[in-house]
C-alpha positions in Angstrom: -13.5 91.2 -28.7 -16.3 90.2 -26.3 -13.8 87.8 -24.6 -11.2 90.1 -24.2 -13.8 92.7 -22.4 -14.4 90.2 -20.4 -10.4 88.9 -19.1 -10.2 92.3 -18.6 -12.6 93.3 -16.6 -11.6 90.1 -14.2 -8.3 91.3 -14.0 -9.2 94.7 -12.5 -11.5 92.7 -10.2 -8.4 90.7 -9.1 -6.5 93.5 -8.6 -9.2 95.4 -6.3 -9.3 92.4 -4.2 -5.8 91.9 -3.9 -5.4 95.3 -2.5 -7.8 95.1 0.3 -6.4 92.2 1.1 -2.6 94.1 1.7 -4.8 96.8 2.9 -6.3 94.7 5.9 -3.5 93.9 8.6 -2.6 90.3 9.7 -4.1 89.9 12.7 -7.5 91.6 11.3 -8.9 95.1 11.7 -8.6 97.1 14.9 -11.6 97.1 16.6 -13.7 101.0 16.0 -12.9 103.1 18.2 -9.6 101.7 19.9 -7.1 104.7 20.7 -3.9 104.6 19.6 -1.4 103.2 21.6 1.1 106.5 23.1 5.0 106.7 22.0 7.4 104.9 23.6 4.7 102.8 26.4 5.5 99.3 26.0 3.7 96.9 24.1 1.8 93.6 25.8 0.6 95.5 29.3 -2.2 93.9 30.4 -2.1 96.3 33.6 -2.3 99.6 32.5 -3.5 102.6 33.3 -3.2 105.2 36.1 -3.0 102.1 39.0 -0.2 100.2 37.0 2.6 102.8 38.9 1.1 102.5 42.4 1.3 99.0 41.9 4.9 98.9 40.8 5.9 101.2 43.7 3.8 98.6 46.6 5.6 95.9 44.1 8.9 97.9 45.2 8.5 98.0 48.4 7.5 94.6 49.4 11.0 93.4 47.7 13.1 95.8 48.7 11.6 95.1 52.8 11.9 91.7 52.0 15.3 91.0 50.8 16.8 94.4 50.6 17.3 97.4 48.0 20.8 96.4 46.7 19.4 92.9 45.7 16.5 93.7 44.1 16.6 94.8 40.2 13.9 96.6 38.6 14.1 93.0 37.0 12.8 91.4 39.6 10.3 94.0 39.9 8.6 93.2 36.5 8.7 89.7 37.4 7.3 89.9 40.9 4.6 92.4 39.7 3.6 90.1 36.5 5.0 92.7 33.7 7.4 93.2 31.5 10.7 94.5 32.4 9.9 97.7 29.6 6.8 98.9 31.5 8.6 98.9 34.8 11.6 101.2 32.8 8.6 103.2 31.7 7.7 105.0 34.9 11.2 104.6 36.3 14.2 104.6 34.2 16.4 103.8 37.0 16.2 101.9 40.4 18.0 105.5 42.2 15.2 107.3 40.3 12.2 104.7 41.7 13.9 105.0 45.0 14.0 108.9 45.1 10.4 108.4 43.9 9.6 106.2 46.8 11.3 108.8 49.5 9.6 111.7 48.3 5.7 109.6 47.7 5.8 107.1 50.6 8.4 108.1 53.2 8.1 111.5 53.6 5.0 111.5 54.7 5.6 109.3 57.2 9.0 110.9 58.1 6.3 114.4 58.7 3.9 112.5 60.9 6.4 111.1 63.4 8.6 114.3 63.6 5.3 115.6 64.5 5.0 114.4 67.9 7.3 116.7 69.7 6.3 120.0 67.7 2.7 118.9 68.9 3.7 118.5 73.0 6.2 121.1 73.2 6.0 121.5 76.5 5.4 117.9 77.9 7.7 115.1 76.9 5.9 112.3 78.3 2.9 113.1 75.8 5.6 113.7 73.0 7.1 110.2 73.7 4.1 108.6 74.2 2.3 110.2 71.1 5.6 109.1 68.8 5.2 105.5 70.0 2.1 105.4 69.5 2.3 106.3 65.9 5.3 104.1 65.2 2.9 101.0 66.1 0.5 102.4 63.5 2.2 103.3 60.7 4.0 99.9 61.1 0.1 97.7 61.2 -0.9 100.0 58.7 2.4 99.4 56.2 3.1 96.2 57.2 6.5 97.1 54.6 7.5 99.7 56.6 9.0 97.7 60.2 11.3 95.3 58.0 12.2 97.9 55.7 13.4 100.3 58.4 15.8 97.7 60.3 17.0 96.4 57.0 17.9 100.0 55.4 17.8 102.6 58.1 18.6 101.2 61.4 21.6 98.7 60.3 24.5 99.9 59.1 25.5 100.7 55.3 21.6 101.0 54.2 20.9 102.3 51.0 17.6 104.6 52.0 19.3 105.6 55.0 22.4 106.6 52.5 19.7 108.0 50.2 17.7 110.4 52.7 20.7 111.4 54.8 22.1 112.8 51.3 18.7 114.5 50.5 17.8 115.7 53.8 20.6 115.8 55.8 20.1 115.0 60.4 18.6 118.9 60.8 15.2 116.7 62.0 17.5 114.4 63.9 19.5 117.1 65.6 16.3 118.9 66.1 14.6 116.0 68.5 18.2 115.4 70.4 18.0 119.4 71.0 14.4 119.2 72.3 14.7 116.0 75.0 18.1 118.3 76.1 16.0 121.2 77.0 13.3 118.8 78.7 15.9 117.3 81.0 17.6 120.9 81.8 13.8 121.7 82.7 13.3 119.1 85.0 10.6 117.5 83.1 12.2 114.4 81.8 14.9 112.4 83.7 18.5 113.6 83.6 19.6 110.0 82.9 18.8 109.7 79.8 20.8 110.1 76.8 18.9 111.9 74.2 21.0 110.7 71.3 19.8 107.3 72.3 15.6 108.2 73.2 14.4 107.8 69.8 17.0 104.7 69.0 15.8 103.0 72.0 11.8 103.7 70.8 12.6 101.9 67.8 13.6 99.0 69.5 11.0 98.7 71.1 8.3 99.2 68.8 9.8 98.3 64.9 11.9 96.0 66.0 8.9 93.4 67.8 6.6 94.5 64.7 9.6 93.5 61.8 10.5 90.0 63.6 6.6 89.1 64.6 6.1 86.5 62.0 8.6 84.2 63.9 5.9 84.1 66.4 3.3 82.6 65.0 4.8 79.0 66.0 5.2 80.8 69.4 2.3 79.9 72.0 3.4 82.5 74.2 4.2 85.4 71.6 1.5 84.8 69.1 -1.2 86.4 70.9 0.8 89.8 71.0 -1.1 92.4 69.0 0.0 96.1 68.0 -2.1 97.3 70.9 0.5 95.5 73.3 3.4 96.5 71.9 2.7 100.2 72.0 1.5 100.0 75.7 4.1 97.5 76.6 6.9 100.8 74.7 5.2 103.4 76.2 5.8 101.5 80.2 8.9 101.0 79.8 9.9 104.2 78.7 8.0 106.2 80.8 8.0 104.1 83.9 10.7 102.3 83.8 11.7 98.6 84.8 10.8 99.2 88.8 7.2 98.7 90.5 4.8 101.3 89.9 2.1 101.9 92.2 -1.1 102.2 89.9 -2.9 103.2 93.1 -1.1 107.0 93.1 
């Protein structure tokens, strides 16, 4: 009777360790205090947290300056940014939605800045001009994404953003500026030879275009020097003084 106490008693024993032991997971306890991972964010992020969709969207724009929107998957996105393709699909589902995403966080902005240089100089073109110019250089040395990007999908022909923003925002701004340099040259304050369809084209060219191709110079002992400061002044000459002498003595 004694013995049989006792085989029982080693069985329930058994029995109590075995269950901790399905109890306890594979890979050990988790550690007190760890929250709960949220429904539906993807497993295996080692980048997470509020910073992980800035990052994506500077990851974004890097590419998409670099070798164009149409090319670039949210695929290479993960990849380039050093995360999965699922956490990428987590913040944006799709590449239209990251891009509407990009417009309204990163370009608009911009877009309100530089349309702000003729509603600030109303009345005096040459400041207006000047002012724009001047804050075309610096947006482009401050987002050094931004010159590329431009030429690649706004300027050239077919671009996707330029697609994108025309369908979202329509050329009211556009048509706006065009109206403004009209009324300046009917005033006599900005020379009738222009055409103002072309003014902010040709202010572009002058200022993103230099800034986008500027890393060919760096083998370039004559360009190389050329700063940000230089092109703006250099923009600013031409289009206010033109190609002829100027006598810096008046």
């Amino acid at each position: 009777m004694a013995q049989r106490k006792t085989d029982d008693g080693r069985a329930r024993g058994a029995l109590r360790v075995g269950a901790a032991v399905t109890a306890t997971p594979a890979d050990g306890p988790a550690p007190a205090g760890a929250a709960p991972r949220r429904p539906g964010r993807p497993a295996g992020s080692t980048h997470g947290g509020p910073g992980q969709r800035t990052r994506l969207l500077d990851v974004a724009l890097a590419l998409f300056a670099r070798q164009g929107i149409v090319d670039t998957t949210l695929g290479a996105i993960a990849r380039e940014a050093g995360v999965t393709p699922a956490m990428v699909h987590y913040y944006f589902k799709t590449r239209d939605q990251l891009l509407d995403v990009l417009i309204d966080e990163r370009f608009m902005p911009l877009r309100t800045a530089l349309g702000g240089a003729f509603q600030a100089n109303p009345d005096d073109p040459v400041a207006a001009i000047t002012h724009l110019a001047r804050r075309l250089v610096d947006i482009s040395i401050e987002y050094p994404w931004f010159p590329p990007l431009w030429v690649r999908e706004v300027i050239s022909e077919g671009g996707l953003l330029k697609q994108r923003m025309h369908a979202r925002f329509g050329n009211a701004q556009q048509l706006a500026s065009i109206d403004c340099i009209a009324k300046w040259q009917k005033a006599g304050r900005l020379n009738a030879g222009l055409e103002p369809s072309l003014v902010f084209l040709s202010l572009l060219g002058l200022t993103i275009l230099p800034l986008a191709t500027s890393k060919e110079w760096r083998n370039d002992p004559v360009r190389r020097q050329i700063t940000g400061d230089d092109i703006a002044r250099h923009a600013i000459a031409l289009l206010v003084q033109g190609v002829g002498p100027h006598d810096v003595t008046r």
